[in-house]
N, C-alpha and C positions, 0 to 999 in steps of 0.2 A: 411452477415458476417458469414464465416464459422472459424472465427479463436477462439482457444478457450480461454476465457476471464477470466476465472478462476485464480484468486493466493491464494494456501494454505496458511493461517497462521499458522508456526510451532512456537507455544507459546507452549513450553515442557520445561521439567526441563535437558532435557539430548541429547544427540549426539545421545545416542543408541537407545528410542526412537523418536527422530524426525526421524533417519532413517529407522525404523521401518517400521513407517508411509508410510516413500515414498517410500519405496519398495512394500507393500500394495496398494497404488497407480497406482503405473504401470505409464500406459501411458494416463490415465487417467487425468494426471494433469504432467507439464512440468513446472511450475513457481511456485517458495514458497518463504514467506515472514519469512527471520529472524528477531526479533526483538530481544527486548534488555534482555528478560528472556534466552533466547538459545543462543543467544549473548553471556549472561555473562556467560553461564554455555561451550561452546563448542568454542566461538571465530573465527575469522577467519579461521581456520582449517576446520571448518564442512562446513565453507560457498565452501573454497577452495573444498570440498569433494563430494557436491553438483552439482558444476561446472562442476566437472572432470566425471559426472552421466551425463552429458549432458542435466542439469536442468538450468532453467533462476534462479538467486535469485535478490528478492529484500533487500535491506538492509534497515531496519525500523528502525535506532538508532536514528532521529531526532534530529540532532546537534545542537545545541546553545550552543556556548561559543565566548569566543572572537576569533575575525577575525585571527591570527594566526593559534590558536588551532583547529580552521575549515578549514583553506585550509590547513595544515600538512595530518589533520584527512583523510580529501577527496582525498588527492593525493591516501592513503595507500588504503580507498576505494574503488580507480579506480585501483590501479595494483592487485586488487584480481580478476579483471572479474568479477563482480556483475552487474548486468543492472540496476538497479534505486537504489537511494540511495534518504532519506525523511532528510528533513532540516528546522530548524523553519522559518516561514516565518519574520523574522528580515531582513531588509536592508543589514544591513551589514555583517550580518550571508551568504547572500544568494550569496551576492559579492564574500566572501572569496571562499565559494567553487565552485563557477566558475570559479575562478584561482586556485581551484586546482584541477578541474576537466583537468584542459587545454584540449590538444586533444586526452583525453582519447573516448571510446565511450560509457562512463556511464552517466546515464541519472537522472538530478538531479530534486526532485519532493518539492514542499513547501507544507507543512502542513498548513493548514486555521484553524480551529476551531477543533480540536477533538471532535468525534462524538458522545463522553459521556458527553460531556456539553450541557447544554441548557443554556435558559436565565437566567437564575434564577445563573447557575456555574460562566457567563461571569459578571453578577453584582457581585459578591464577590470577585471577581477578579479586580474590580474596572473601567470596561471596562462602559462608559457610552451607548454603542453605542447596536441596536439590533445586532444578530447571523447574520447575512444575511449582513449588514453592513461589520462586521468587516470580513468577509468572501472576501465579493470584494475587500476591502481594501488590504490584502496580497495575491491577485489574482493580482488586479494591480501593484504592486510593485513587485511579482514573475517575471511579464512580463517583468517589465523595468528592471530586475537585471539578466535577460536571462536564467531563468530557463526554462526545457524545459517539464512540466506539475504541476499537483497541487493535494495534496490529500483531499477530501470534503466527505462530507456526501452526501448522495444519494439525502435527501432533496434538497441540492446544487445545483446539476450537470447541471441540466438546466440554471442557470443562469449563473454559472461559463463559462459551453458551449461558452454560449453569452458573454463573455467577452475573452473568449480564446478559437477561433475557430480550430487553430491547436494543441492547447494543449494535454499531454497525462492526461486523468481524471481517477485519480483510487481513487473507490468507497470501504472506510469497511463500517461496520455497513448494512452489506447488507445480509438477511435472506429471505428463501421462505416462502411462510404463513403457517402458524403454526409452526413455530420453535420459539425458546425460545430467547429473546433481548437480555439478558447480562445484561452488566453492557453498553449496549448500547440506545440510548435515543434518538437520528436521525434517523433512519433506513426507508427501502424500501423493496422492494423485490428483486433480481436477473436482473427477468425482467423489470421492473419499472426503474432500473437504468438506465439499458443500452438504454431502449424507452428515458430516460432525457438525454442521453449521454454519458455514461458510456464508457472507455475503457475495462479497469480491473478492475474485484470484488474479494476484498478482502474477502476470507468465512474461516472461525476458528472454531468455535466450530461445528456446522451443518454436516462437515464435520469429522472434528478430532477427533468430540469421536461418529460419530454415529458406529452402530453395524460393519456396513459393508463399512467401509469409499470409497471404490473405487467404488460398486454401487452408494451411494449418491452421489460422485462426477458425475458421468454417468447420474443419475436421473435429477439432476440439469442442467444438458447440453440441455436433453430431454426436459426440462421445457421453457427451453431458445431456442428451437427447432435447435438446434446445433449439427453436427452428432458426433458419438462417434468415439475414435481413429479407425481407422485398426486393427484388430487383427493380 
């Protein structure tokens, strides 16, 4: 695989810096995940502004509400041009925004277990069951509600694999050794994931505040023995 598997998280307070960023970037990196902090602070506009850069974006607002308010939500999703869009793994959540994906070509992903949880999160939560359980559980139901990948922890990816051989897998919580966890609690390496299956790795902070963010992005490719853009 020579394709590059990288997606920036732009978790910024601002438009001016997330675009900073990706101009710093270069060509370095071609896909960036908005979420719901640059979300609220810049809105569909910087996604739209993104697009028109000739960037892929992920849209990381992970929807749950009632079925209504998620296929509305998802139509307005798919006419911005966004490539994936993350939805809680609910049944009925996952229905809705397949019909309001219709025949757009955005690609709707289910969230399994958030990658800052562990056991210890999922029993306060009242979930009787282990992390790995409830993981295949909205793996399985992603399937049969027609989504077409699923977001896991790197720990996952292997097994999720095995349960969803065409699926698209994109991995956060995914750092090279030595870098710093977060407030992340699953994690693997770069390459780890991708040996488990990995599509996309989601990388955030490793990248966004190191000194030289477009070398890191490059160093990490190197790591992944992935060649670097064309100059």
């Amino acid at each position: 695989m020579n394709r590059n598997p990288i997606i920036v998280a732009l978790d910024m307070e601002s438009a001016q810096a997330a675009g900073e960023l990706v101009e710093r970037l270069g060509d370095a990196v071609s896909f960036y995940k908005v979420g719901l902090e640059l979300y609220a602070a810049a809105g569909m506009e910087f996604v739209r502004e993104l697009i028109g850069r000739g960037k892929d974006v992920f849209l990381d607002l992970k929807f749950y509400d009632i079925g209504e308010t998620v296929r509305r939500a998802t139509i307005q999703a798919a006419r911005s041009g966004a490539r994936f869009l993350t939805v809680h793994g609910s049944k009925a959540v996952m229905r809705a925004a397949v019909e309001g994906r219709g025949e757009s070509p955005l690609k709707l992903l289910a969230v399994t277990v958030l990658t800052s949880f562990d056991q210890t999160d999922l029993a306060e939560l009242g979930y009787p069951c282990a992390v790995a359980e409830l993981v295949s559980l909205r793996v399985r139901n992603a399937l049969e509600a027609g989504l077409d990948g699923i977001v896991c922890s790197p720990l996952e990816v292997a097994s999720v694999r095995a349960l969803a051989p065409q699926a698209i897998l994109v991995t956060p919580g995914v750092r090279s050794a030595g870098a710093g966890q977060g407030d992340q609690k699953r994690v693997a390496t770069p390459a780890e994931a991708l040996r488990a299956g990995a599509d996309y790795l989601v990388i955030g902070r490793q990248i966004t505040r190191a000194p030289d963010p477009r070398q890191e992005a490059l160093r990490i490719l190197a790591e992944l023995g992935l060649s670097a853009p064309a100059a």
